[in-house]
PDB file of N, CA, C and O in Angstrom:
ATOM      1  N   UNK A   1       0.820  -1.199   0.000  1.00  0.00           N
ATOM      2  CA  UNK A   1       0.000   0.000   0.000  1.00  0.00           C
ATOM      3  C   UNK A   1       0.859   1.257   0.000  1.00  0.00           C
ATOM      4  O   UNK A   1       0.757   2.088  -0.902  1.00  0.00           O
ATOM      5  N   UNK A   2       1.667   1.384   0.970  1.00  0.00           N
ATOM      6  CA  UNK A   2       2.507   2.657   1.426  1.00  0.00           C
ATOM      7  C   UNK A   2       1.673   3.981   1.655  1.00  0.00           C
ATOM      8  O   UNK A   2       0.524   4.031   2.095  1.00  0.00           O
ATOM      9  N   UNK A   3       2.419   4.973   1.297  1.00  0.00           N
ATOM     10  CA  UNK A   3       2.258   6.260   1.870  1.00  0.00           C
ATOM     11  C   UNK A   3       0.873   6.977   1.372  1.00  0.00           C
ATOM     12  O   UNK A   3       1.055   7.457   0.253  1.00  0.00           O
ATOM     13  N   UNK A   4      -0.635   7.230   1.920  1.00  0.00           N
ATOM     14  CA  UNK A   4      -1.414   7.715   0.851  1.00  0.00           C
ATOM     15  C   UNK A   4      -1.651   9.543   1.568  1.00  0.00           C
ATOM     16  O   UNK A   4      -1.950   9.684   2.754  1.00  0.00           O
ATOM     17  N   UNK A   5      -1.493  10.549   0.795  1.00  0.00           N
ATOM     18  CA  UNK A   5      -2.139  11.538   1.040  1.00  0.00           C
ATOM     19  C   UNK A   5      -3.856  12.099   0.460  1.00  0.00           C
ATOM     20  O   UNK A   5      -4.295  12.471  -0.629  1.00  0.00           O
ATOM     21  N   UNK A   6      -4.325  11.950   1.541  1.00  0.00           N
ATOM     22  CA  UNK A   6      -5.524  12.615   1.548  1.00  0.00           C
ATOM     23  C   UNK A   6      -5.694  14.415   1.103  1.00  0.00           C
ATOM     24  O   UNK A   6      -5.306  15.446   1.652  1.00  0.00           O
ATOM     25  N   UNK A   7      -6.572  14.089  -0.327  1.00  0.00           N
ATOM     26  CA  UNK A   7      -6.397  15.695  -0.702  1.00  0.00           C
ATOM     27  C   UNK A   7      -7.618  15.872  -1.185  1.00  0.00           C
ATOM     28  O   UNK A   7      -8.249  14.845  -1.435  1.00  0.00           O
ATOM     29  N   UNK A   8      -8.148  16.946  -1.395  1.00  0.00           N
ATOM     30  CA  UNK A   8      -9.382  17.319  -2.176  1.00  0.00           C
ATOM     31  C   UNK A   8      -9.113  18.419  -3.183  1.00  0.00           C
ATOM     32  O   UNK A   8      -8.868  19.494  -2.635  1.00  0.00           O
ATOM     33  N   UNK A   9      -9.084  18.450  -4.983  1.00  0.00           N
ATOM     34  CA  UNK A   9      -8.917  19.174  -5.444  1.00  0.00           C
ATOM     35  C   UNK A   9      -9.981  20.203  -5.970  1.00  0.00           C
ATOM     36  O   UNK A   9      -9.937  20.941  -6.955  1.00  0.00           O
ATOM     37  N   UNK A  10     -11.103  20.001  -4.866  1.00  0.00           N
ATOM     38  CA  UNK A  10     -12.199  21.433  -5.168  1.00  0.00           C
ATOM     39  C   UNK A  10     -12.653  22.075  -3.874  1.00  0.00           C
ATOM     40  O   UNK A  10     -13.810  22.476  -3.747  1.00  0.00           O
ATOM     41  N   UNK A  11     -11.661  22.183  -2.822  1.00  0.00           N
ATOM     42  CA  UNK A  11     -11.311  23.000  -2.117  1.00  0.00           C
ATOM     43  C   UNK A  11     -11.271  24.228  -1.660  1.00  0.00           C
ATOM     44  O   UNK A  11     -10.273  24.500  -0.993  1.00  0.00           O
ATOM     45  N   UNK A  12     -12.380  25.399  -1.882  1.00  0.00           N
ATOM     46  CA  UNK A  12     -12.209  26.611  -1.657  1.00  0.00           C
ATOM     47  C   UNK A  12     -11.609  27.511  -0.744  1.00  0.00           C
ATOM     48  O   UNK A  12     -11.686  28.739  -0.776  1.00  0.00           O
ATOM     49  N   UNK A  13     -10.995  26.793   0.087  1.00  0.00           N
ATOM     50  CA  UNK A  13     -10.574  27.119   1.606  1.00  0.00           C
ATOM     51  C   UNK A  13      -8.654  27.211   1.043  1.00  0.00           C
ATOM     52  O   UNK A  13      -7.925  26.247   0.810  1.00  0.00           O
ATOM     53  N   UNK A  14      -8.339  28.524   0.976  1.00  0.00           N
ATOM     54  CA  UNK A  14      -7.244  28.533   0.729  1.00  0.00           C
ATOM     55  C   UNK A  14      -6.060  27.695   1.748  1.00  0.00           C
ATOM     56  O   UNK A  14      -5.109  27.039   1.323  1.00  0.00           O
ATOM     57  N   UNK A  15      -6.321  27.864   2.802  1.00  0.00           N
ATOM     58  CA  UNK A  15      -5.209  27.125   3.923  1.00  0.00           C
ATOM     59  C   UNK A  15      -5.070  25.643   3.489  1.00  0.00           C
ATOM     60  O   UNK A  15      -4.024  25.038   3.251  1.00  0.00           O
ATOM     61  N   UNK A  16      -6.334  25.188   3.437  1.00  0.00           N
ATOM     62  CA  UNK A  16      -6.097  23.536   3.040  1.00  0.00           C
ATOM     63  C   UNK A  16      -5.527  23.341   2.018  1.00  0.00           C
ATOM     64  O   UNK A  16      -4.722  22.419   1.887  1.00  0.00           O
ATOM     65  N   UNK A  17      -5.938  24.468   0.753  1.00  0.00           N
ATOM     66  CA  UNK A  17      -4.423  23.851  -0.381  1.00  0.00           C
ATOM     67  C   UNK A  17      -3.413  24.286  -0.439  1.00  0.00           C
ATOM     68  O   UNK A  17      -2.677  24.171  -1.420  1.00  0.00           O
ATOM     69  N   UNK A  18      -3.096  24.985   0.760  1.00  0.00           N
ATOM     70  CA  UNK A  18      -1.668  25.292   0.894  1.00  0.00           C
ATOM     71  C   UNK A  18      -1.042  24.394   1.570  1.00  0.00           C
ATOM     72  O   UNK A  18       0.110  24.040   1.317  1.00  0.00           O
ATOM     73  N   UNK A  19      -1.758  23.937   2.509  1.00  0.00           N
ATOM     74  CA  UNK A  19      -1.258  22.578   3.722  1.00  0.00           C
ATOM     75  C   UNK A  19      -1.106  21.593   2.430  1.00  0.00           C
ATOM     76  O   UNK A  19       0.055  21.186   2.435  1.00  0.00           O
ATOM     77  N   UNK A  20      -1.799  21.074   1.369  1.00  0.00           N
ATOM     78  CA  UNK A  20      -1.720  19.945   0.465  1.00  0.00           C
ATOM     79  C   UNK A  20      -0.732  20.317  -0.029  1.00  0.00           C
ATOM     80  O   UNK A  20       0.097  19.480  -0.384  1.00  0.00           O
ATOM     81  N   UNK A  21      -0.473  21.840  -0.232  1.00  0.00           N
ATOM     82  CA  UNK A  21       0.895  21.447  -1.385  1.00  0.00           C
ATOM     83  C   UNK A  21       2.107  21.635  -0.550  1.00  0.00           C
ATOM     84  O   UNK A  21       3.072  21.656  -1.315  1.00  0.00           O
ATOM     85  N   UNK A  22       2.433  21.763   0.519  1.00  0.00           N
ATOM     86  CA  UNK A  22       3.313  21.467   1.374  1.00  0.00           C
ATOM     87  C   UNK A  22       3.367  20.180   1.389  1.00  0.00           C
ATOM     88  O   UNK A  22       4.140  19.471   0.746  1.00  0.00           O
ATOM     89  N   UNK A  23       2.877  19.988   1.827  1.00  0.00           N
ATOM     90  CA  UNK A  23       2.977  17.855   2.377  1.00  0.00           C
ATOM     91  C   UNK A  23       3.777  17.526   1.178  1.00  0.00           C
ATOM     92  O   UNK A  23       4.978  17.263   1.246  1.00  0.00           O
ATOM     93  N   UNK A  24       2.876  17.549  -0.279  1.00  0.00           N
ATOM     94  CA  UNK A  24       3.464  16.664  -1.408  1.00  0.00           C
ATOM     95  C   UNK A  24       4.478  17.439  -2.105  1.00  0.00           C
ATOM     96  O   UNK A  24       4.868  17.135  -3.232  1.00  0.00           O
ATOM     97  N   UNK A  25       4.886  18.385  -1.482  1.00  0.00           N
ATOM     98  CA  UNK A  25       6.247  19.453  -1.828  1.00  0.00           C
ATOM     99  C   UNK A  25       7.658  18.882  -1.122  1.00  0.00           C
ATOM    100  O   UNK A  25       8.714  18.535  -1.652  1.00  0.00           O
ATOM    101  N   UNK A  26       7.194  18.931   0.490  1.00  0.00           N
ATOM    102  CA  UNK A  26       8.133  18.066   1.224  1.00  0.00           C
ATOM    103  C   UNK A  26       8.585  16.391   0.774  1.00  0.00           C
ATOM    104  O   UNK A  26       9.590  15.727   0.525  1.00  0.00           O
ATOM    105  N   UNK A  27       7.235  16.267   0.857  1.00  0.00           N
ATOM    106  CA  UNK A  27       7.725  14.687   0.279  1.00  0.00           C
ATOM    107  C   UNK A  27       8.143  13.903  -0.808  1.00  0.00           C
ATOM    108  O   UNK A  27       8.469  12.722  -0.926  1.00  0.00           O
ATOM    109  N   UNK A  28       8.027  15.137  -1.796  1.00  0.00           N
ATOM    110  CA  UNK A  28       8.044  14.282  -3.149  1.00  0.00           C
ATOM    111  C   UNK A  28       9.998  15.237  -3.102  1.00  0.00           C
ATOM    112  O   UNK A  28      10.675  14.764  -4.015  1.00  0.00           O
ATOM    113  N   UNK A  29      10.791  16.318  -2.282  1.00  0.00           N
ATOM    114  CA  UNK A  29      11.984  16.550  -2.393  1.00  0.00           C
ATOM    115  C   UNK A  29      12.840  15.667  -1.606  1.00  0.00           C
ATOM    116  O   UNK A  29      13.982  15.268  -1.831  1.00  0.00           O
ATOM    117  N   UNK A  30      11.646  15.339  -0.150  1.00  0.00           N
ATOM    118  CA  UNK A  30      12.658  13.788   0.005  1.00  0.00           C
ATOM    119  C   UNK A  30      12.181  12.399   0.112  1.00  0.00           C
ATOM    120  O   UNK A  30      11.840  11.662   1.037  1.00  0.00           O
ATOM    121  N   UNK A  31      12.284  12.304  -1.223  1.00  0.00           N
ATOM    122  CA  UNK A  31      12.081  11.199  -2.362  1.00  0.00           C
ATOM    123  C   UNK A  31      11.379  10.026  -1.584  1.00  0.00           C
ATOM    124  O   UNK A  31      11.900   8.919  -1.449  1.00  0.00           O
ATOM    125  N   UNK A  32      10.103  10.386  -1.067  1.00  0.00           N
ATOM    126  CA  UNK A  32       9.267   9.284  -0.629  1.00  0.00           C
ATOM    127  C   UNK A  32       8.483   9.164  -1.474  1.00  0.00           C
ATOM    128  O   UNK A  32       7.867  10.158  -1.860  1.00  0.00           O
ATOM    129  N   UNK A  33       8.320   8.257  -1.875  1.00  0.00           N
ATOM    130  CA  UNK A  33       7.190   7.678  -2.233  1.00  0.00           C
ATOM    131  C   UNK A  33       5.680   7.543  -1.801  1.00  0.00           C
ATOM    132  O   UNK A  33       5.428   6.953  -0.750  1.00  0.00           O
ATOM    133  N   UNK A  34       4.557   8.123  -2.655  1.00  0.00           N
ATOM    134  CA  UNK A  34       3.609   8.585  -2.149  1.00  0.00           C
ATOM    135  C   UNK A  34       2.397   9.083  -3.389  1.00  0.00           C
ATOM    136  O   UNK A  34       2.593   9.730  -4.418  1.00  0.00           O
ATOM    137  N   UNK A  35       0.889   8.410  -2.746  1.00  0.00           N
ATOM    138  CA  UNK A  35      -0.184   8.533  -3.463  1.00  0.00           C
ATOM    139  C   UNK A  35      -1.195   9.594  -3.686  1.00  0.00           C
ATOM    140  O   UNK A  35      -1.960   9.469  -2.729  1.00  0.00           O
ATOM    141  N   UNK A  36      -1.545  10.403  -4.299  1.00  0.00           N
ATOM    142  CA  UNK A  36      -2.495  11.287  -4.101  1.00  0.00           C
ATOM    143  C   UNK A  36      -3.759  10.621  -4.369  1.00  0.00           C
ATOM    144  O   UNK A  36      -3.964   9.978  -5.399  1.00  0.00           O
ATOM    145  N   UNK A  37      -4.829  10.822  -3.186  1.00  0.00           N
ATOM    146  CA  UNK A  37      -6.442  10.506  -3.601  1.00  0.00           C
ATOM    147  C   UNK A  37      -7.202  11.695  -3.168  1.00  0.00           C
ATOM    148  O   UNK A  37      -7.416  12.073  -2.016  1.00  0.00           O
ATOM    149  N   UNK A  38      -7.661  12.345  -4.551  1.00  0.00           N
ATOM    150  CA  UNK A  38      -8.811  13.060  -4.127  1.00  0.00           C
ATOM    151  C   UNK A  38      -9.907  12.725  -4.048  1.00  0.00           C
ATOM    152  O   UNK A  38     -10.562  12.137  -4.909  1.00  0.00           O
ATOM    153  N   UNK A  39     -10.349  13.176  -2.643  1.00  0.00           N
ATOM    154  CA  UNK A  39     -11.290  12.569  -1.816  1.00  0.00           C
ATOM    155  C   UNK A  39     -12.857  13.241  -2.639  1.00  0.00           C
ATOM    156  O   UNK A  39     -13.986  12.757  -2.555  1.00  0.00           O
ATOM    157  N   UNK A  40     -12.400  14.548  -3.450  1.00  0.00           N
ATOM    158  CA  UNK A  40     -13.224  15.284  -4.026  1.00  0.00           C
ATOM    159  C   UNK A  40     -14.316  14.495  -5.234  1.00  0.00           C
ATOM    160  O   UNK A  40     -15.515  14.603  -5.492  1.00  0.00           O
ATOM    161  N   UNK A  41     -13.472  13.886  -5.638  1.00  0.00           N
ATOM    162  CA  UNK A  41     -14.266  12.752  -6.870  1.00  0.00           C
ATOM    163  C   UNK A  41     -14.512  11.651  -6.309  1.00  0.00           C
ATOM    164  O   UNK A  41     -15.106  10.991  -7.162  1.00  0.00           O
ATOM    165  N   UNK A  42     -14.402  10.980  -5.272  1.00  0.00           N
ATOM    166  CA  UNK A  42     -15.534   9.722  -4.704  1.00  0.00           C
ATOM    167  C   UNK A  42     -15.441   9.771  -3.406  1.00  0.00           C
ATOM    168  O   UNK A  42     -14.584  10.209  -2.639  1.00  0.00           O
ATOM    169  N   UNK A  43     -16.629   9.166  -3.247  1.00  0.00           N
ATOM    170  CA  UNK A  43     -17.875   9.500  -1.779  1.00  0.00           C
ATOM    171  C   UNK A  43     -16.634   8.113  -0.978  1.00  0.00           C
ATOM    172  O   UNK A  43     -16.058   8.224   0.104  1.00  0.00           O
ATOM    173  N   UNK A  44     -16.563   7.108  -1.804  1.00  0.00           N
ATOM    174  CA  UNK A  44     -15.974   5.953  -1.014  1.00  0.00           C
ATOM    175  C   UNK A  44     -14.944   6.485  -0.396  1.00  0.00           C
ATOM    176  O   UNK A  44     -14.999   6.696   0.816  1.00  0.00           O
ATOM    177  N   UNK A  45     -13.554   6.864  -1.332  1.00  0.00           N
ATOM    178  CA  UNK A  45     -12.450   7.664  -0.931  1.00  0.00           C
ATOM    179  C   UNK A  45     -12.623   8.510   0.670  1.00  0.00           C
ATOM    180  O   UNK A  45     -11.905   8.476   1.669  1.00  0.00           O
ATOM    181  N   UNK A  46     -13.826   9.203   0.391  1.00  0.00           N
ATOM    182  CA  UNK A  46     -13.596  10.289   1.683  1.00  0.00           C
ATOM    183  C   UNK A  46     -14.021   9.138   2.713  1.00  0.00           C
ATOM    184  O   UNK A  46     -13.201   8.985   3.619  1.00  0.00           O
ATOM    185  N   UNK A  47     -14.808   8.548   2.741  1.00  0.00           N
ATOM    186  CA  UNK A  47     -15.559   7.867   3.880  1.00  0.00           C
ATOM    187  C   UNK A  47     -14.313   6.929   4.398  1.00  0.00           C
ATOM    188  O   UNK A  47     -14.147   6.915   5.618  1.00  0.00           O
ATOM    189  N   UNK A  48     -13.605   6.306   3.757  1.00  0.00           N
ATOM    190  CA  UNK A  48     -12.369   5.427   3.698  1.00  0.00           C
ATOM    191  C   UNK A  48     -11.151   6.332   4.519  1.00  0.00           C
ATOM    192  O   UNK A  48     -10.373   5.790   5.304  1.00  0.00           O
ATOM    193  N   UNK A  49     -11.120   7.745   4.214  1.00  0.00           N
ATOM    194  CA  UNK A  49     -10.154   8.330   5.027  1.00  0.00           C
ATOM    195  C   UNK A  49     -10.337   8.962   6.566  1.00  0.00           C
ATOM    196  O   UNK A  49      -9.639   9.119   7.568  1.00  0.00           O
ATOM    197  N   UNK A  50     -11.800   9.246   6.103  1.00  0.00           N
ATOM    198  CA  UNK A  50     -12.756   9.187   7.803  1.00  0.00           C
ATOM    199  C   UNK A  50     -12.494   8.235   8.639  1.00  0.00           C
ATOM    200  O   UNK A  50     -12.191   8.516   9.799  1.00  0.00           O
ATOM    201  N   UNK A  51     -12.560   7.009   8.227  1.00  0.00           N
ATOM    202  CA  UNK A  51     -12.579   5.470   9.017  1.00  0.00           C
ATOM    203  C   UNK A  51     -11.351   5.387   9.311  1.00  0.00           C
ATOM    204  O   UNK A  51     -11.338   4.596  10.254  1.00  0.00           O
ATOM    205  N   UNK A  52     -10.099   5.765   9.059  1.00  0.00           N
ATOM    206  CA  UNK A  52      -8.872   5.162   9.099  1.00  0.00           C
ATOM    207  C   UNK A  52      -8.405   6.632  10.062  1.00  0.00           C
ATOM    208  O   UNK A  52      -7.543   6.676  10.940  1.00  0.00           O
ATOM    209  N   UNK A  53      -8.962   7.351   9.745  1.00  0.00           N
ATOM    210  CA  UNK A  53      -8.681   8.282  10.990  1.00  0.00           C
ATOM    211  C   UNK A  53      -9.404   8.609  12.140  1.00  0.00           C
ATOM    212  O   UNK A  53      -9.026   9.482  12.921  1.00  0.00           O
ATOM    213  N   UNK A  54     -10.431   7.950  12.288  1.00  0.00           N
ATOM    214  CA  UNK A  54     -11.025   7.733  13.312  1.00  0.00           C
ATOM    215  C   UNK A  54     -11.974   8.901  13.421  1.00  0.00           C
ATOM    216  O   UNK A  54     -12.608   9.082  14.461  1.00  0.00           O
ATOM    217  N   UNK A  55     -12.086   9.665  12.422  1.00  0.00           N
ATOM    218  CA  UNK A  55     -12.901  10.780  13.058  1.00  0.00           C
ATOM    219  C   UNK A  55     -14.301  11.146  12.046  1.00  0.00           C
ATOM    220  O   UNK A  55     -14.092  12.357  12.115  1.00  0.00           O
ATOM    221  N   UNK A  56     -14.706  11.119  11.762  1.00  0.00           N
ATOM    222  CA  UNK A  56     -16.440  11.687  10.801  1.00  0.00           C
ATOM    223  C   UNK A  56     -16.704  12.876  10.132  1.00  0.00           C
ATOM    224  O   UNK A  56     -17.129  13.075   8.993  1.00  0.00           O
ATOM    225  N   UNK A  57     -16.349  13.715  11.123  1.00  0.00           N
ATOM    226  CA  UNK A  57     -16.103  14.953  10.131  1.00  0.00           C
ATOM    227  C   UNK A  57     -14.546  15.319   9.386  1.00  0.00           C
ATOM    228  O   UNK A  57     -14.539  16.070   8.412  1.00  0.00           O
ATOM    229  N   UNK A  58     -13.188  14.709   9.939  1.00  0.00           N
ATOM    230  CA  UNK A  58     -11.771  14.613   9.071  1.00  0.00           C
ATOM    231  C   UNK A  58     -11.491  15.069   7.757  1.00  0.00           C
ATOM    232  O   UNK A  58     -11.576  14.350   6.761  1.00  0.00           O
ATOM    233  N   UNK A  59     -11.060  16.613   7.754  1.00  0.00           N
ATOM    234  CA  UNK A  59     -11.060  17.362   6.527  1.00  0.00           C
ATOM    235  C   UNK A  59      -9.898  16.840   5.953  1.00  0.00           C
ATOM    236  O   UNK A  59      -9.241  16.240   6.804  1.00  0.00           O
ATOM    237  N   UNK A  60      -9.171  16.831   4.375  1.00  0.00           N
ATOM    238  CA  UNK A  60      -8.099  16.506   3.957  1.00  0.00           C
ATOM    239  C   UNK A  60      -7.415  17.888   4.533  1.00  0.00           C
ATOM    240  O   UNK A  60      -8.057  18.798   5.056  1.00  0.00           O
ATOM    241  N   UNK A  61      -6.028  17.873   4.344  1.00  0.00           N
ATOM    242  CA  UNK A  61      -5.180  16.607   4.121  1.00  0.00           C
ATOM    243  C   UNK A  61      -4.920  15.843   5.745  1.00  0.00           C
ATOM    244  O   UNK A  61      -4.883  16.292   6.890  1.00  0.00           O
ATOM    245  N   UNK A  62      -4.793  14.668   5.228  1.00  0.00           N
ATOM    246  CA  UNK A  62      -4.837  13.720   5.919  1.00  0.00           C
ATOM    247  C   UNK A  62      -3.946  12.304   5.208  1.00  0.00           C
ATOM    248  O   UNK A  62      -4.322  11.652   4.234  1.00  0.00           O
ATOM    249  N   UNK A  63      -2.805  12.105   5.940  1.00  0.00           N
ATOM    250  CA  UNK A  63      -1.957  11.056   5.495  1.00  0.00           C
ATOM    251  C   UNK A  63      -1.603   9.954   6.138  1.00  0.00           C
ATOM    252  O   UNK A  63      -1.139   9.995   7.277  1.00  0.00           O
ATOM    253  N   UNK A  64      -1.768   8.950   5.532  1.00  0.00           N
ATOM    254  CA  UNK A  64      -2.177   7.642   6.119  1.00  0.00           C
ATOM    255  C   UNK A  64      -0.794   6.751   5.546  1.00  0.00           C
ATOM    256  O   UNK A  64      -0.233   7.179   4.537  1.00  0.00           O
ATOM    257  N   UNK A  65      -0.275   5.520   6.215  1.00  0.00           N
ATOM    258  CA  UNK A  65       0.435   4.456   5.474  1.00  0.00           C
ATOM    259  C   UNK A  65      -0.115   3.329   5.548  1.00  0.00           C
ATOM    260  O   UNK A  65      -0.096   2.697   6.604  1.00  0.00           O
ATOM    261  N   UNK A  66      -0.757   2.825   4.344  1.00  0.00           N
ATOM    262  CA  UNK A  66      -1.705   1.522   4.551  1.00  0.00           C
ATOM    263  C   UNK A  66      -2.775   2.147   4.800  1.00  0.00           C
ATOM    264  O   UNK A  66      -3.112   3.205   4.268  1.00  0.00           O
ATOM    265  N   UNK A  67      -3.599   1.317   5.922  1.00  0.00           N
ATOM    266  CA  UNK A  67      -4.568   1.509   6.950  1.00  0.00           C
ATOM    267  C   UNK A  67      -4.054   2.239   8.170  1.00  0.00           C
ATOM    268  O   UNK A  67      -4.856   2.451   9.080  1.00  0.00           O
ATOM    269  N   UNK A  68      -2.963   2.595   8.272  1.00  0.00           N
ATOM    270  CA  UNK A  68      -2.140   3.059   9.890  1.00  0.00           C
ATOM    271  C   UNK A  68      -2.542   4.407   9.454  1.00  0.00           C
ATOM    272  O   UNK A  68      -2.353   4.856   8.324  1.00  0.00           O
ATOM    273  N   UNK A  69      -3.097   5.006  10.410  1.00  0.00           N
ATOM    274  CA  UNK A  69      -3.332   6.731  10.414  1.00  0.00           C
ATOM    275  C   UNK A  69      -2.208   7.157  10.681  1.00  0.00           C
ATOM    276  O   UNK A  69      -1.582   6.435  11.457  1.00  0.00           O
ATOM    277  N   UNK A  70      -1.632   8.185  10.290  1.00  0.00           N
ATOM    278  CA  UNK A  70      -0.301   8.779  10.325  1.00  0.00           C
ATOM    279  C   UNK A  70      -0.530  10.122  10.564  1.00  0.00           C
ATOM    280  O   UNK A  70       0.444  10.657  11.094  1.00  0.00           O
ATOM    281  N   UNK A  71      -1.596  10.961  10.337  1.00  0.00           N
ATOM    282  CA  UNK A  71      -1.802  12.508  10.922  1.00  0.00           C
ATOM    283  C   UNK A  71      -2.169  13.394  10.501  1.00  0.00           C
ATOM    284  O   UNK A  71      -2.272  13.243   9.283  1.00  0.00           O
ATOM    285  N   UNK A  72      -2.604  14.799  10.965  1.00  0.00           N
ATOM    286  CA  UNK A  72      -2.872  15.953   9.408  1.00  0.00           C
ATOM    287  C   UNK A  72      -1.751  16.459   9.390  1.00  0.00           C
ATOM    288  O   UNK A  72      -0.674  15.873   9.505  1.00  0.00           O
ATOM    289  N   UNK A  73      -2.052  18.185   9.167  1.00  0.00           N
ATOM    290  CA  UNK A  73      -0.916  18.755   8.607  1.00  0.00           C
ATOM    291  C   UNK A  73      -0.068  18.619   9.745  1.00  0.00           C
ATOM    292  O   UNK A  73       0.958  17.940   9.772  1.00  0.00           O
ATOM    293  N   UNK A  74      -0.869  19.772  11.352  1.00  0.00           N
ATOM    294  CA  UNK A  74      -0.747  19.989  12.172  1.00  0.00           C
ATOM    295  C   UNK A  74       0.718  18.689  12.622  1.00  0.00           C
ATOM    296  O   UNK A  74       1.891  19.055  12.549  1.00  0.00           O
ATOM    297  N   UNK A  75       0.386  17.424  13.000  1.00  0.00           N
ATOM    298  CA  UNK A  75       1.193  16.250  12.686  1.00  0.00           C
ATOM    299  C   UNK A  75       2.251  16.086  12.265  1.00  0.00           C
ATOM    300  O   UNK A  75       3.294  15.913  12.895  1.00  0.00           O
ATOM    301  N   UNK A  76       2.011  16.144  10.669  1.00  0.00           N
ATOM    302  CA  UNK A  76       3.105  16.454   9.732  1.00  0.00           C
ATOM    303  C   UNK A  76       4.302  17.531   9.732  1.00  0.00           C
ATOM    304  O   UNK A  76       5.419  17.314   9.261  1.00  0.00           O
ATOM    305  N   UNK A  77       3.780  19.017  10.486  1.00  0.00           N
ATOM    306  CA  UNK A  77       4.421  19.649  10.558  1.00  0.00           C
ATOM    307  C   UNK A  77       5.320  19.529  11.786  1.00  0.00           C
ATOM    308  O   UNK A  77       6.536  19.669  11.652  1.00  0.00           O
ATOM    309  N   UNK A  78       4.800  19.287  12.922  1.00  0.00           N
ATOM    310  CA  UNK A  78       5.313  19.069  13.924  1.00  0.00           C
ATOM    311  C   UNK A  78       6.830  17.860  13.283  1.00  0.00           C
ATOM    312  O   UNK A  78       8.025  18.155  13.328  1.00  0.00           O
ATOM    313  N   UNK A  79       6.511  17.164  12.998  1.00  0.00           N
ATOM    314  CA  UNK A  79       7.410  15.875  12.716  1.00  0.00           C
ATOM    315  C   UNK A  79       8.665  16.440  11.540  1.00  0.00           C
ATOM    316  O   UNK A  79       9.766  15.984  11.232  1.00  0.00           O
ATOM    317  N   UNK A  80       7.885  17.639  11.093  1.00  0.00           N
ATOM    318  CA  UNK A  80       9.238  17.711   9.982  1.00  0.00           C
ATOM    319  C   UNK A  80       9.820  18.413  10.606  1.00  0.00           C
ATOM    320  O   UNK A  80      11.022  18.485  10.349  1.00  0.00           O
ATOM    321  N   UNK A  81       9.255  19.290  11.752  1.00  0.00           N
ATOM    322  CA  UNK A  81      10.595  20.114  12.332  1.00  0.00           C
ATOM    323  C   UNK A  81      11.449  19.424  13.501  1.00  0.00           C
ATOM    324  O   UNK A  81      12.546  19.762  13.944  1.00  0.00           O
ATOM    325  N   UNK A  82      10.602  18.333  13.876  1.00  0.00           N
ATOM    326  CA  UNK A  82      11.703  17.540  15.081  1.00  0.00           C
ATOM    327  C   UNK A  82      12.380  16.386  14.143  1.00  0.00           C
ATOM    328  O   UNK A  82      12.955  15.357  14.497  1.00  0.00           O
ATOM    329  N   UNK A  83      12.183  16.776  13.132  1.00  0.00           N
ATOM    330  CA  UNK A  83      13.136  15.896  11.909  1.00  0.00           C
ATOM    331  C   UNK A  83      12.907  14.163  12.498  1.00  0.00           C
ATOM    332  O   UNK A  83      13.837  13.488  12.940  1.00  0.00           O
ATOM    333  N   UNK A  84      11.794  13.788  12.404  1.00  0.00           N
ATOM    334  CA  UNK A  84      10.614  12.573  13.234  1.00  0.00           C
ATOM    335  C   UNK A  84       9.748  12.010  11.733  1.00  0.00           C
ATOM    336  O   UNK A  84       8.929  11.096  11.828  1.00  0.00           O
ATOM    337  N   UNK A  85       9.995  12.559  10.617  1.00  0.00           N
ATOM    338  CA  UNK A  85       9.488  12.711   9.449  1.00  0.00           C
ATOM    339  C   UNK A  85       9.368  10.751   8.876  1.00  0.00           C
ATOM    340  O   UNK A  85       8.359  10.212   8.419  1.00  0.00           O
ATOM    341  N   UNK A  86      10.428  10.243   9.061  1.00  0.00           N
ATOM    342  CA  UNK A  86      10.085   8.588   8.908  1.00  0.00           C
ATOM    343  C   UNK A  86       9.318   8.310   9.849  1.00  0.00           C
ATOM    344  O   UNK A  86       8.183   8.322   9.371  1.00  0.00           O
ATOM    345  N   UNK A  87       9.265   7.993  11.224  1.00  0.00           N
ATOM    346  CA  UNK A  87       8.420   7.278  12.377  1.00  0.00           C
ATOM    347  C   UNK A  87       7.097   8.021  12.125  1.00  0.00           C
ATOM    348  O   UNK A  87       6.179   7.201  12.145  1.00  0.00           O
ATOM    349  N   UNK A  88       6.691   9.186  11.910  1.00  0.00           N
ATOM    350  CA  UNK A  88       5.249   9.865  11.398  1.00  0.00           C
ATOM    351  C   UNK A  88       5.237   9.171  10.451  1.00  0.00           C
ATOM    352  O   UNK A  88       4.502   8.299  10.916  1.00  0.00           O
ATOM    353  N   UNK A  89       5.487   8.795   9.352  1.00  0.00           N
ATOM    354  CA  UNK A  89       5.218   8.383   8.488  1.00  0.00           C
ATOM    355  C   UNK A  89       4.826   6.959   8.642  1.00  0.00           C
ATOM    356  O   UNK A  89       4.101   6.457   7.783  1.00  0.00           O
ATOM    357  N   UNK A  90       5.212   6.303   9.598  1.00  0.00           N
ATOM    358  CA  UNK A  90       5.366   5.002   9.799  1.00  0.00           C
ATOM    359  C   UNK A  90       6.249   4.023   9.006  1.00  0.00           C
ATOM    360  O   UNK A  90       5.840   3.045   8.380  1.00  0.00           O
ATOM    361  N   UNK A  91       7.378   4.388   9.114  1.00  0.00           N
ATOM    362  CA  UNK A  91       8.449   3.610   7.671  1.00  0.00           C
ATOM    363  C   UNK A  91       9.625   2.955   8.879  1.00  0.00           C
ATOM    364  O   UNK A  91      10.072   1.808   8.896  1.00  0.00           O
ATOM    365  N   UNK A  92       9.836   3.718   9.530  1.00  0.00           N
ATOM    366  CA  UNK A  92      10.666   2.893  10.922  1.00  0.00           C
ATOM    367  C   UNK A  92       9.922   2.345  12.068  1.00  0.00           C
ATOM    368  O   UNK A  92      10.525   1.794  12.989  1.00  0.00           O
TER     369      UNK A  92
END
């Protein structure tokens, strides 16, 4: 499975596509490997990223490895600055 990011590309909320293009900015410069699903074109997709994060209302972005919830941005960011960026991810 590996790394999936949760994104929505009809988004009107400027912060959230700035948080999306961070994530897949960071990650795609250190060369992880990693899926984009917009949650925007199927109902399954979003409901699937709800469930795996445990929460019902769970706005993108939201990044998961497998089925293992891995965090939002908030998460993500935290982890890239304590340089924690593999174990968030769940790869160690």
């Amino acid at each position: 499975m590996g790394i999936t990011v949760y994104v929505s590309t009809v988004s009107s909320n400027m912060e959230i596509k700035k948080h999306q293009q961070r994530i897949t900015m960071i990650l795609s410069s250190k060369k992880f490997e990693f899926e984009e699903v917009d949650i925007a074109s199927s109902e399954d997709d979003k409901k699937r990223m709800r469930e795996i994060c445990g929460d019902e209302k769970a706005l993108p972005p939201q990044i998961t490895n497998g089925d293992q919830y891995c965090g939002d941005f908030a998460k993500f960011e935290e982890a890239v600055e304590e340089e924690t960026l593999e174990e968030f991810l769940k790869l160690k």
